[in-house]
C-alpha positions in Angstrom: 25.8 6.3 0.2 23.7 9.0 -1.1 20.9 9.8 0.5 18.1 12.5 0.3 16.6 13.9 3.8 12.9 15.3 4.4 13.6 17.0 7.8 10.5 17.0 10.0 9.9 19.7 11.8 8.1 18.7 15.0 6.3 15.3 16.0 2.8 16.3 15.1 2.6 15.0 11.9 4.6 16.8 9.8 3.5 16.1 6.4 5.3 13.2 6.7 2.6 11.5 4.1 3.1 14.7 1.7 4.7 13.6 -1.6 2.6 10.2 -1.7 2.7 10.3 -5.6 6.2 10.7 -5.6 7.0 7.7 -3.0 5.1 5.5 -4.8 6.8 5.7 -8.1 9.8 3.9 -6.1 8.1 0.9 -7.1 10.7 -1.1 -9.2 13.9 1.3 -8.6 15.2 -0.7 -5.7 14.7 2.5 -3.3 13.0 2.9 0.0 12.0 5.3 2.4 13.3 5.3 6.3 11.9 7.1 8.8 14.7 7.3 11.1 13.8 7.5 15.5 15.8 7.5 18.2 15.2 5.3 21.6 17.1 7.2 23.8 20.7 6.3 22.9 23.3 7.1 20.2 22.4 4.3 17.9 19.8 5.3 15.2 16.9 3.1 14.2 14.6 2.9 11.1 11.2 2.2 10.0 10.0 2.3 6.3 7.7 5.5 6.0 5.0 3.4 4.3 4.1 2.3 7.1 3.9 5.2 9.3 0.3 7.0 8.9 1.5 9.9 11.1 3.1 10.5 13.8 1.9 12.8 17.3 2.0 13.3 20.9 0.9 9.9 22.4 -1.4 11.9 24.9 -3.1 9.8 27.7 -2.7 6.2 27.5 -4.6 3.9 29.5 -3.0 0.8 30.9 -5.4 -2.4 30.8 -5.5 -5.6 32.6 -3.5 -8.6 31.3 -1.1 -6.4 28.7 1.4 -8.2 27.4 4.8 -7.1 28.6 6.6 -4.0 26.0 3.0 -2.9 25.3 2.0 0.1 26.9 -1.8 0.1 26.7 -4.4 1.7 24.3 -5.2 5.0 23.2 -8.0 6.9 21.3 -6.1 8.8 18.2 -8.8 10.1 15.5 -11.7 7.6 15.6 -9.0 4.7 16.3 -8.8 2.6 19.8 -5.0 1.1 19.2 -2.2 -0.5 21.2 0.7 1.7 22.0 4.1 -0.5 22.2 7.0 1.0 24.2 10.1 0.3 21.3 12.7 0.8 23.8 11.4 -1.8 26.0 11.2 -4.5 23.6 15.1 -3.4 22.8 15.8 -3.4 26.4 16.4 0.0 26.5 16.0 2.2 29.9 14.4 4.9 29.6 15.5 8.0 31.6 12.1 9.6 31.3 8.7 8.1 29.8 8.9 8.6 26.1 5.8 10.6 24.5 6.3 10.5 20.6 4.4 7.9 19.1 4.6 6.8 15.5 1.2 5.5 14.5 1.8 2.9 11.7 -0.4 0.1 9.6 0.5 -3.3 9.7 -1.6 -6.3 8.1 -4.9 -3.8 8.0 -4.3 -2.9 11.8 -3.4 0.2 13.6 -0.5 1.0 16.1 1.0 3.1 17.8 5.0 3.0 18.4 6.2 4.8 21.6 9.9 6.2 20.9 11.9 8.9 22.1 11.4 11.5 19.4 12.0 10.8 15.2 14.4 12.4 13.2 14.4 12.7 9.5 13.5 11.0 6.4 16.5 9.2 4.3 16.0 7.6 0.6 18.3 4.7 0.6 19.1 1.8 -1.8 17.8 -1.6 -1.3 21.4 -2.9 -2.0 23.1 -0.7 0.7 20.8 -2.8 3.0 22.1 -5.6 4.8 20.8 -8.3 6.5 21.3 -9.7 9.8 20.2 -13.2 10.2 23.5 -15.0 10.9 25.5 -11.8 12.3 23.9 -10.7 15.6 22.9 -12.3 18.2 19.4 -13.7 19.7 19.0 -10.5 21.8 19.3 -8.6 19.1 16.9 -10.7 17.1 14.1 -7.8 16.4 16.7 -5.8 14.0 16.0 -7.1 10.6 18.4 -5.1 8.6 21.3 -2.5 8.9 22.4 0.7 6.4 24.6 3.5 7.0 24.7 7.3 6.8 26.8 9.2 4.8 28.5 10.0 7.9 29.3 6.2 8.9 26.8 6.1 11.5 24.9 2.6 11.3 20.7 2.6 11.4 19.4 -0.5 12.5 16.2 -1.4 10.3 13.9 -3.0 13.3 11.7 -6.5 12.6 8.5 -5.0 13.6 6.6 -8.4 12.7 9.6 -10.1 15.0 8.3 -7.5 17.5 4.0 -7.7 17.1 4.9 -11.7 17.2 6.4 -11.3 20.9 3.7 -9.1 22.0 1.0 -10.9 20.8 1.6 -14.4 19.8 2.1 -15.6 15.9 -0.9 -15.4 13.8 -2.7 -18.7 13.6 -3.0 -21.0 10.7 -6.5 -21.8 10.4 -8.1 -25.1 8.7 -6.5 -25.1 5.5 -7.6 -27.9 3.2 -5.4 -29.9 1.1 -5.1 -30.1 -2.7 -5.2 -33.1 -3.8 -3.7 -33.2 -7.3 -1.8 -35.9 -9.7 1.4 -34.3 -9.9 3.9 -32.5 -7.6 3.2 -28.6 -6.8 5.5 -26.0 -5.8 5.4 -22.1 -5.0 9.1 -20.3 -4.6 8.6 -17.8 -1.9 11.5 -15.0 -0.9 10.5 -13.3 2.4 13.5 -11.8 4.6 11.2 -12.2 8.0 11.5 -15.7 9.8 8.3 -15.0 11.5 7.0 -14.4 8.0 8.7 -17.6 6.7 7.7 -19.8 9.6 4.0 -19.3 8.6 4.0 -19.5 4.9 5.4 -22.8 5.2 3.1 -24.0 8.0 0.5 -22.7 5.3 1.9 -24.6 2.1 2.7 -27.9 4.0 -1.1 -28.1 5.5 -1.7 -27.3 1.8 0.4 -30.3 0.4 2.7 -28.2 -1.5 6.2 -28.4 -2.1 8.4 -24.5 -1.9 11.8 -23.4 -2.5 12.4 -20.2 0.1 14.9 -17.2 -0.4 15.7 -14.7 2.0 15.8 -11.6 0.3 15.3 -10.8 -3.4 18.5 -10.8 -4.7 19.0 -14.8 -3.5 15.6 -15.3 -4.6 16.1 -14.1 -8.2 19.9 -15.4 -8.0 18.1 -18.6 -7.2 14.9 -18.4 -10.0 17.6 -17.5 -12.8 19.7 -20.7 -12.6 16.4 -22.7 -12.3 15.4 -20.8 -15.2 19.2 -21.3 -17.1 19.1 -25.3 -16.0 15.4 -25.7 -17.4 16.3 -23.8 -20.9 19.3 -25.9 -21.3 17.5 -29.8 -21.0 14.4 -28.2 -23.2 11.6 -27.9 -20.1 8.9 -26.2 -19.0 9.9 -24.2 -16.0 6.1 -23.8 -15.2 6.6 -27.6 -14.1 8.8 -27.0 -11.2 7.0 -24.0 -10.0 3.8 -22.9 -10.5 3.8 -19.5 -8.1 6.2 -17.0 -7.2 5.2 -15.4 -3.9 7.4 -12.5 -2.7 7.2 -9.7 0.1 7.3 -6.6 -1.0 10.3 -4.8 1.2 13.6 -6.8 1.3 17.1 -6.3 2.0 19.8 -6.6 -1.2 17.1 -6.2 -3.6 13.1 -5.4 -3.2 9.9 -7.6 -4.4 9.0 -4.8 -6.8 12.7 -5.2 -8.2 12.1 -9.1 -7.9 8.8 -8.6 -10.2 10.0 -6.7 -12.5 12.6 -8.9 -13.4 10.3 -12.1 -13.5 7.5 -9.8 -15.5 10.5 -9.3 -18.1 12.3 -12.6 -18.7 9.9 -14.2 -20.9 11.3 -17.7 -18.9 8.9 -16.9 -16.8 5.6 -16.8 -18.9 2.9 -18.3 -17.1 3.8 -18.0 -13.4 2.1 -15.4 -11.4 3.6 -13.6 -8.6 2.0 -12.7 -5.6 3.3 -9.9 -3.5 2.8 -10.9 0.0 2.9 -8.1 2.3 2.5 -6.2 5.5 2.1 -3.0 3.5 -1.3 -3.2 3.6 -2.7 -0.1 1.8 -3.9 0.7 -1.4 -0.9 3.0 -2.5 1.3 -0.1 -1.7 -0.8 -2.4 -4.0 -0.9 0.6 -7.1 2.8 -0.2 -6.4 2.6 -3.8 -6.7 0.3 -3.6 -10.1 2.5 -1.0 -12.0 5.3 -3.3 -12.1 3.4 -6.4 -13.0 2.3 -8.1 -9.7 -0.6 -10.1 -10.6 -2.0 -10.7 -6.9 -1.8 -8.8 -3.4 -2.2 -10.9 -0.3 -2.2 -8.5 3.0 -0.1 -10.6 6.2 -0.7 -12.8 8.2 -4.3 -14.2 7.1 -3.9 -18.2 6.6 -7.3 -18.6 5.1 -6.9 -15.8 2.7 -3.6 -16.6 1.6 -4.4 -20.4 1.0 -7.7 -18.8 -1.1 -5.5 -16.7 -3.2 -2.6 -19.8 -4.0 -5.0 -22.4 -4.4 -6.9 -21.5 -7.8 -3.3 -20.9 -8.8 -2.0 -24.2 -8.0 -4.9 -26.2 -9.3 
């Protein structure tokens, strides 16, 4: 697998967010960018660079009473009091001396910081050459989400860092969502490759009274959407009858929500149906993203309440 590398330097920073126009014009060519860290041992693991902000020295970080176990403490980076979570703990990973590089990264409109070992590079790789791992490993390994390789052979494991903030933390909770009440049977098709992710979308949806069809990833997804779309062409119906919103995440093994959208946005099958990109990527280059291939609404995770807002005008 080709691959391009932006070697970085050192660990303060690094320009690793230089070249922001350029990342986000990956929107819609099935392409993503890894950050790749190492915990301390040979195997190599990977974090899209999206969601890294910068990464640094962790400095002094201050332990506080009651911290949940794989989590550090907090530190004071830049205006921002954050929660520092040791990676190699959570992987069960010894380490033979504290690590100090942190990776400070946004997820759902909150800051981070991710203790590893030291990072390594940048790699471009293909949403296709990206496997997933539901099904192959086992529950210990449970916070890898994906796996690619170098050209080299060497295998990256793509961690579940929602898998990981859910342990730590606890899962989001779904707040009061009110029913719709409506005459006729509603349904959203949703393609998510988390089962944190998952869990809570349908939690969501059922308090909502609405029927969904789930995918994995976006290839099953639009595998899926296409024969629904072939079956309803062929007996003469409206496919805006069986579904009535697509709602995708926006990184995915096998084939990307911005791929996913595109191809929706261009079969005219699907006329009528908004998409909504659904997403931990939470910042505004990530939604430019989302609008220049056609996404017509961006939900940031995990927020029940403004998720259900966003469906429900959609639905009714």
């Amino acid at each position: 697998m080709a691959y391009n590398e932006d070697m970085l330097a050192n660990s303060e920073n690094d320009g690793l967010l230089d070249h922001i126009d350029a990342r986000t014009s990956l929107a819609g060519t099935n392409k993503m960018e890894i950050l790749l860290f190492n915990l301390g041992t040979e195997e190599k693991f990977g974090i899209n660079v999206f969601k890294v902000k910068e990464v640094s020295q962790a400095g002094k970080v201050t332990r506080t009473p009651n911290m949940p176990q794989g989590v550090d403490g907090i530190v004071s980076l830049r205006g921002h009091v954050m929660p520092v979570l040791n990676l190699a703990k959570f992987m069960g990973i010894q380490e033979e001396e504290p690590h100090q590089t942190m990776m400070v990264a946004e997820y759902n409109n909150h800051i981070l910081g991710f203790m590893v070992k030291d990072v390594d590079r940048i790699i471009r790789v293909d949403w296709d050459r990206v496997r997933p791992t539901e099904g192959m490993l086992s529950d210990k390994d449970a916070l890898i989400t994906a796996l690619t390789n170098l050209d080299d052979g060497s295998l990256v494991s793509i961690l579940d860092v929602e898998q990981i903030l859910s342990n730590a933390f606890g899962e989001a909770i779904v707040g009061n969502v009110e029913r719709i009440e409506s005459g006729h049977d509603l349904c959203v098709f949703f393609a998510d490759d988390s089962m944190v992710a998952r869990r809570k979308i349908i939690e969501v949806l059922d308090r909502m009274g609405v029927k969904h069809i789930q995918s994995n990833n976006g290839q099953e997804a639009w595998d899926r959407l296409r024969t629904m779309a072939d079956a309803a062409q062929s007996s003469g119906q409206d496919l805006h009858d069986q579904i009535q919103v697509i709602l995708t995440d926006a990184e995915m093994p096998a084939m990307d929500g911005y791929v996913l959208t595109q191809y929706v946005k261009n079969d005219r099958r699907f006329e009528g149906i908004p998409v909504v990109m659904h997403s931990s990527l939470s910042s505004d280059a990530n939604r430019a993203m989302g609008k220049r291939v056609g996404v017509d609404y961006y939900v940031p995770k995990f927020d029940s309440m403004v998720l259900s807002s966003t469906l429900r005008p959609l639905l009714t």
